[in-house]
Biotite code that builds the C-alpha atoms (Angstrom):
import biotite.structure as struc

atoms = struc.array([
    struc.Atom([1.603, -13.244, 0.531], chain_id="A", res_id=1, res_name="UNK", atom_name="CA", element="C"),
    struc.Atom([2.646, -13.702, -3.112], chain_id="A", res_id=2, res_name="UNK", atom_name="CA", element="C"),
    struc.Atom([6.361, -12.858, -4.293], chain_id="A", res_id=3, res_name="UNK", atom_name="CA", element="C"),
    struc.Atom([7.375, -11.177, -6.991], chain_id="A", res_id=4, res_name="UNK", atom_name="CA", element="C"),
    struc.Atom([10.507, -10.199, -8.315], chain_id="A", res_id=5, res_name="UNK", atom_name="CA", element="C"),
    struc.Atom([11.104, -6.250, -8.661], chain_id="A", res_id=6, res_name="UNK", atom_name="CA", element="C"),
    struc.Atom([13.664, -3.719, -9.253], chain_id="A", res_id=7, res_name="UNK", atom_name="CA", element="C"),
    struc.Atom([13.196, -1.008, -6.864], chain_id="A", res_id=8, res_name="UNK", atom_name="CA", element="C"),
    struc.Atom([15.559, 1.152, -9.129], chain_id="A", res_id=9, res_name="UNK", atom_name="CA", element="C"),
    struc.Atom([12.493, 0.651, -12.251], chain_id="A", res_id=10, res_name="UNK", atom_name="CA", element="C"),
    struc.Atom([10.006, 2.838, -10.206], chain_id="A", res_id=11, res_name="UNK", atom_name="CA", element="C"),
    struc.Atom([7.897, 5.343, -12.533], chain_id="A", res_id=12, res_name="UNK", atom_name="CA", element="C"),
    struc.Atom([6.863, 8.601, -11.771], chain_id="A", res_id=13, res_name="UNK", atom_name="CA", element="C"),
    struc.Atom([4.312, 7.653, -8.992], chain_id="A", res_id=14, res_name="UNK", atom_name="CA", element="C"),
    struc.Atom([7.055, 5.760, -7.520], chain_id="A", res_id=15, res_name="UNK", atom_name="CA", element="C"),
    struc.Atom([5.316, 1.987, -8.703], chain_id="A", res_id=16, res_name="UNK", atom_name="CA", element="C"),
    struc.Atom([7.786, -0.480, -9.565], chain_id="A", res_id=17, res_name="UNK", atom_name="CA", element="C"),
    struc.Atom([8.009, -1.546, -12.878], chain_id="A", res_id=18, res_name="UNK", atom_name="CA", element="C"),
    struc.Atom([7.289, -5.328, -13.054], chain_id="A", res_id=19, res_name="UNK", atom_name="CA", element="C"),
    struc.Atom([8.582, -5.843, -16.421], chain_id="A", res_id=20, res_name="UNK", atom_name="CA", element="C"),
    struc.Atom([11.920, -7.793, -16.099], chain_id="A", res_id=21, res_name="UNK", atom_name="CA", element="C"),
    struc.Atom([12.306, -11.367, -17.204], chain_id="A", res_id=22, res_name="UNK", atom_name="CA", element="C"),
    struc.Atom([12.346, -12.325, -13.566], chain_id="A", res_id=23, res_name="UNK", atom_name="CA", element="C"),
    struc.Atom([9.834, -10.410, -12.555], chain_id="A", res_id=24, res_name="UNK", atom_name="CA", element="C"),
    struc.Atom([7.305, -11.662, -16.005], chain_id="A", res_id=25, res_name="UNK", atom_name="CA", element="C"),
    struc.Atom([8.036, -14.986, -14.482], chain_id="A", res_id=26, res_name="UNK", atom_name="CA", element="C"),
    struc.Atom([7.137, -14.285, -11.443], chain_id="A", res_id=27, res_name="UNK", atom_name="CA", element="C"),
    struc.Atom([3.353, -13.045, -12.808], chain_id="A", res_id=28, res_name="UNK", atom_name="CA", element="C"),
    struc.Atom([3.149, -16.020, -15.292], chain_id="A", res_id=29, res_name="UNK", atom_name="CA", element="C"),
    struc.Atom([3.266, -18.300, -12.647], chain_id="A", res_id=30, res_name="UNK", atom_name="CA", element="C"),
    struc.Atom([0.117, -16.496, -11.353], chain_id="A", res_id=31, res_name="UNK", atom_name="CA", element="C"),
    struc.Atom([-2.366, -17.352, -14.135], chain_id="A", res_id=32, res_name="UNK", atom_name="CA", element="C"),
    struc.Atom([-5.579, -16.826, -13.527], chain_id="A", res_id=33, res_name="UNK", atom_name="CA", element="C"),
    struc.Atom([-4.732, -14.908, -9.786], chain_id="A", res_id=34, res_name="UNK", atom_name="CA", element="C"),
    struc.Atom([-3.280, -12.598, -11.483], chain_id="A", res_id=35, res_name="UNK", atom_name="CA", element="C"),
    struc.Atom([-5.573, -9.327, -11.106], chain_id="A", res_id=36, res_name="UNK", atom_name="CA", element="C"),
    struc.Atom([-5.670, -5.354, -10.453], chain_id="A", res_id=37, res_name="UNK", atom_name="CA", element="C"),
    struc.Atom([-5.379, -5.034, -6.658], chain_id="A", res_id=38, res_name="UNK", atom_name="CA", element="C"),
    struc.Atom([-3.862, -8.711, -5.880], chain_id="A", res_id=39, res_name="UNK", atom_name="CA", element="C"),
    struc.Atom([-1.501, -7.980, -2.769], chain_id="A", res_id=40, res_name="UNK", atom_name="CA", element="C"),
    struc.Atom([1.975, -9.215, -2.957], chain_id="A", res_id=41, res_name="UNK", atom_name="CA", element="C"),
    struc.Atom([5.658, -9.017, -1.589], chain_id="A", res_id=42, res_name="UNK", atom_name="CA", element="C"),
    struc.Atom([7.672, -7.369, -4.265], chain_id="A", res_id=43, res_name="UNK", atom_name="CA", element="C"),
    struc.Atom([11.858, -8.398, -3.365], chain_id="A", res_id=44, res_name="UNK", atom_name="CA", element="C"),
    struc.Atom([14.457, -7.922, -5.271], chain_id="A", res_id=45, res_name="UNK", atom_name="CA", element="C"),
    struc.Atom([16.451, -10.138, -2.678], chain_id="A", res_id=46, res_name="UNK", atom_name="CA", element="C"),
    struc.Atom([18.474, -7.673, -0.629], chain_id="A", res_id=47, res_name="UNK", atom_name="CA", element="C"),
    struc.Atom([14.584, -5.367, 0.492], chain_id="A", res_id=48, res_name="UNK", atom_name="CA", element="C"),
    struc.Atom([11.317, -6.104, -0.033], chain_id="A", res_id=49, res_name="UNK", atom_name="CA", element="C"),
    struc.Atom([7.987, -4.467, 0.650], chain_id="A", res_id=50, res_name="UNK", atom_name="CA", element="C"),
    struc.Atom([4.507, -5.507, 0.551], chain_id="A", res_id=51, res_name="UNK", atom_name="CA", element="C"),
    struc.Atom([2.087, -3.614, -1.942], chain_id="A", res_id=52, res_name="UNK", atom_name="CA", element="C"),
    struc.Atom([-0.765, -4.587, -4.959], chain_id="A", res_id=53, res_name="UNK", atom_name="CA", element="C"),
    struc.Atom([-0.928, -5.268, -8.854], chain_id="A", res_id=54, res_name="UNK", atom_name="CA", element="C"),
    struc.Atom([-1.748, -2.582, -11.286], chain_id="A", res_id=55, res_name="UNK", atom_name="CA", element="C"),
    struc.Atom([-1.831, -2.863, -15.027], chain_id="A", res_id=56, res_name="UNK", atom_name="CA", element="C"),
    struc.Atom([-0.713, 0.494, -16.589], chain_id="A", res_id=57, res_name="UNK", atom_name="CA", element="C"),
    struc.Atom([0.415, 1.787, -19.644], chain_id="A", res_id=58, res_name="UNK", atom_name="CA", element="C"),
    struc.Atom([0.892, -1.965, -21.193], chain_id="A", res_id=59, res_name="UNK", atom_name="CA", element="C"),
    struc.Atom([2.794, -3.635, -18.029], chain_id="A", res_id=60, res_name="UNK", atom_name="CA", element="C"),
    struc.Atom([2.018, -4.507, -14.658], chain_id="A", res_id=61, res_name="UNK", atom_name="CA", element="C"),
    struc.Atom([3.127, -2.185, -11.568], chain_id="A", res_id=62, res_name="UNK", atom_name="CA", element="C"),
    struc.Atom([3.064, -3.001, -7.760], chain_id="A", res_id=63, res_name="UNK", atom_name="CA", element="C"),
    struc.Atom([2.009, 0.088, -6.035], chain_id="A", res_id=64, res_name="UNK", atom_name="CA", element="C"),
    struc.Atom([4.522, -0.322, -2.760], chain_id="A", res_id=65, res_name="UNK", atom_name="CA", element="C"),
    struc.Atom([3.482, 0.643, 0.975], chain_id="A", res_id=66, res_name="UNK", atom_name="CA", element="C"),
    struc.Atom([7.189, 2.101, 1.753], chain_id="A", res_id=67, res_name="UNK", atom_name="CA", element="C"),
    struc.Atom([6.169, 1.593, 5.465], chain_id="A", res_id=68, res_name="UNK", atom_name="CA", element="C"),
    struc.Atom([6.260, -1.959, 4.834], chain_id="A", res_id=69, res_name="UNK", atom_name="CA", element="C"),
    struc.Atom([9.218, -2.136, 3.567], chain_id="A", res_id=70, res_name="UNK", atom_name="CA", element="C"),
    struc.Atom([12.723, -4.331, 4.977], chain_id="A", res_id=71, res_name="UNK", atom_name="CA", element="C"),
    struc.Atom([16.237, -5.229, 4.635], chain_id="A", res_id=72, res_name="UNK", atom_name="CA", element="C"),
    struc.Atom([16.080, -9.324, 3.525], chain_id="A", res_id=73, res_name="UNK", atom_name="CA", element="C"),
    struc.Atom([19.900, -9.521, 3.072], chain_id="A", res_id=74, res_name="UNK", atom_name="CA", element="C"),
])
C-alpha cells in the first residue's frame, strides 16, 4: 500500500484527514499520474497510521480513514 504523510489532528468535519502539509504534498507529488479519487493508501504520521483512500475536496486532497484499521507504529 502507498504512504502518505498525514496529520491525524487536520481531520475535517467528516473526520478525513487533511492532506495538505508540505510533507504530506510531497508525499502525493511523488504519485503523478497514480494519483486518483479512490487510490487506497496508508496515511502515518509516524507514531499511528491507518489505511484508507484519496478524495479531492474543496481544493485539497483528503484520505477518508477506516479507524478499524488503524495502529500504534511508534
Amino acid at each position: 500500500m502507498i504512504l502518505i504523510w498525514g496529520d491525524f489532528n487536520n481531520l475535517d468535519i467528516e473526520r478525513r484527514v487533511r492532506l495538505n502539509s508540505a510533507r504530506s504534498l510531497v508525499d502525493l507529488e511523488a504519485l503523478g499520474d497514480q494519483l486518483k479519487d479512490g487510490l487506497l493508501v496508508t496515511v502515518s504520521d509516524g507514531d499511528y497510521q491507518a489505511d484508507g483512500h484519496l478524495e479531492f475536496s474543496g481544493g485539497i486532497w483528503r484520505a477518508t480513514v477506516d479507524w478499524t484499521t488503524g495502529k500504534d507504529v511508534s
